[in-house]
N, C-alpha and C positions, 0 to 999 in steps of 0.2 A: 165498274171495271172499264178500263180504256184500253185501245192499244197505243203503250208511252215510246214504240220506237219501229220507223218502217225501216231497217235493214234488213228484217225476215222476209218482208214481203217485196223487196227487190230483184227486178227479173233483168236489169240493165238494158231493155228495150226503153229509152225516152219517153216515147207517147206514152206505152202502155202506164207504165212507173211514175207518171204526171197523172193521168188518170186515177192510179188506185192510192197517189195523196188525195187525190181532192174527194173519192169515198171515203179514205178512212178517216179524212177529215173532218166530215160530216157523220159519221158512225160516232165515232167522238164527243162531237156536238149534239149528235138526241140521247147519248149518255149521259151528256154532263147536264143537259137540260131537266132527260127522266131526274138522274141524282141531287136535283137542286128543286126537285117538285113545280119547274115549268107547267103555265097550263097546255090546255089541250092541242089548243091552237097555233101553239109555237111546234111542238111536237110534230103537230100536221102538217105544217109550212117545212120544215127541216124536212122529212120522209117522204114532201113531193120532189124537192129539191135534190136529194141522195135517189129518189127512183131515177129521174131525169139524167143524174150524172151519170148514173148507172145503167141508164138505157144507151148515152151517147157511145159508153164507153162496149156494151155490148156490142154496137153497130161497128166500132171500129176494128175490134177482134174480129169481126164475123168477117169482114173485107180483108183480113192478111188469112184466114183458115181460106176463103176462096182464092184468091193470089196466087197464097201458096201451096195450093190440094193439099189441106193439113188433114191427117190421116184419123183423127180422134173427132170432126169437126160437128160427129151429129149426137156424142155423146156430151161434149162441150156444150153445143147449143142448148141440151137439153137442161143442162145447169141452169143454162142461161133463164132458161123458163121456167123452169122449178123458185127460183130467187125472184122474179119478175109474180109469178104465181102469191106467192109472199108479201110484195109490196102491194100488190090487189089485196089481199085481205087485210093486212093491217091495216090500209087505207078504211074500208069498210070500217075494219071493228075502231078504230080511233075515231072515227066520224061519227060512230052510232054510241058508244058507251066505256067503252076502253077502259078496264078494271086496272089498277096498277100492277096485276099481277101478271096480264097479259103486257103488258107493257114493257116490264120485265124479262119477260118469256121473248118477246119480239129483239130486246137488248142482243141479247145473249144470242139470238140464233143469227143476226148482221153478226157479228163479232165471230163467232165460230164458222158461220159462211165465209167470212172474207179472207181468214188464213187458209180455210181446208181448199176455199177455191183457189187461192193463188198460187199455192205450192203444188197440186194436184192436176189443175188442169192450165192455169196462164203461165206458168213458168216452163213447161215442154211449149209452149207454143210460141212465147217471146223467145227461144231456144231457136224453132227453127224460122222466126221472122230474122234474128240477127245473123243464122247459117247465111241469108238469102243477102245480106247487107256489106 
């Protein structure tokens, strides 16, 4: 399974809505990698690559919640590291033995993290980044 269309996940903030193509982009891409029986090693390369975006992209949210004293900004962060917690383990377990069944497990929980995040908590905040604009 892929996500085949980001209008869902459009917050009409520019940066943010550039940043979370080039996640889901890559969410995509260790899907269609997993789905095509890639080995490990691509897998790993794509999920340092999607932590990285995903870390640039958490810095840059974290700099409009301080900006703009956004009101939700420590329940947010905590996202932030709940998912960043995530890409540390997968890293581990893909590095150490990585069953396809985790692997699968790992698909599914980027995919279901990136909508429940963006409609739940980036979309009240590219709200009030473009209030400010």
């Amino acid at each position: 399974m892929q996500m085949d269309s980001f209008d869902n996940f459009k917050t009409d903030c520019v940066e943010i809505d550039k940043q979370h193509k080039e996640i889901m982009k890559f969410i995509n891409l260790f899907c269609e990698m997993f789905s095509e029986g890639k080995n490990k090693e691509l897998l790993i390369s794509t999920l340092l690559t999607l932590e990285n975006i995903y870390t640039d992209h958490c810095e840059t949210e974290e700099i409009y919640m301080k900006k703009f004293n956004y009101p939700n900004t420590e329940k947010h962060k905590a996202e932030h590291f709940k998912i960043n917690q995530v890409f540390q383990g997968a890293k581990q377990e893909l590095m150490q033995s990585a069953s396809l069944v985790y692997i699968k497990t790992l698909k599914e929980v980027m995919l279901n993290w990136f909508s429940l995040h963006i409609n739940e908590f980036d979309k009240p905040l590219a709200e009030l980044i473009l209030s400010h604009s």
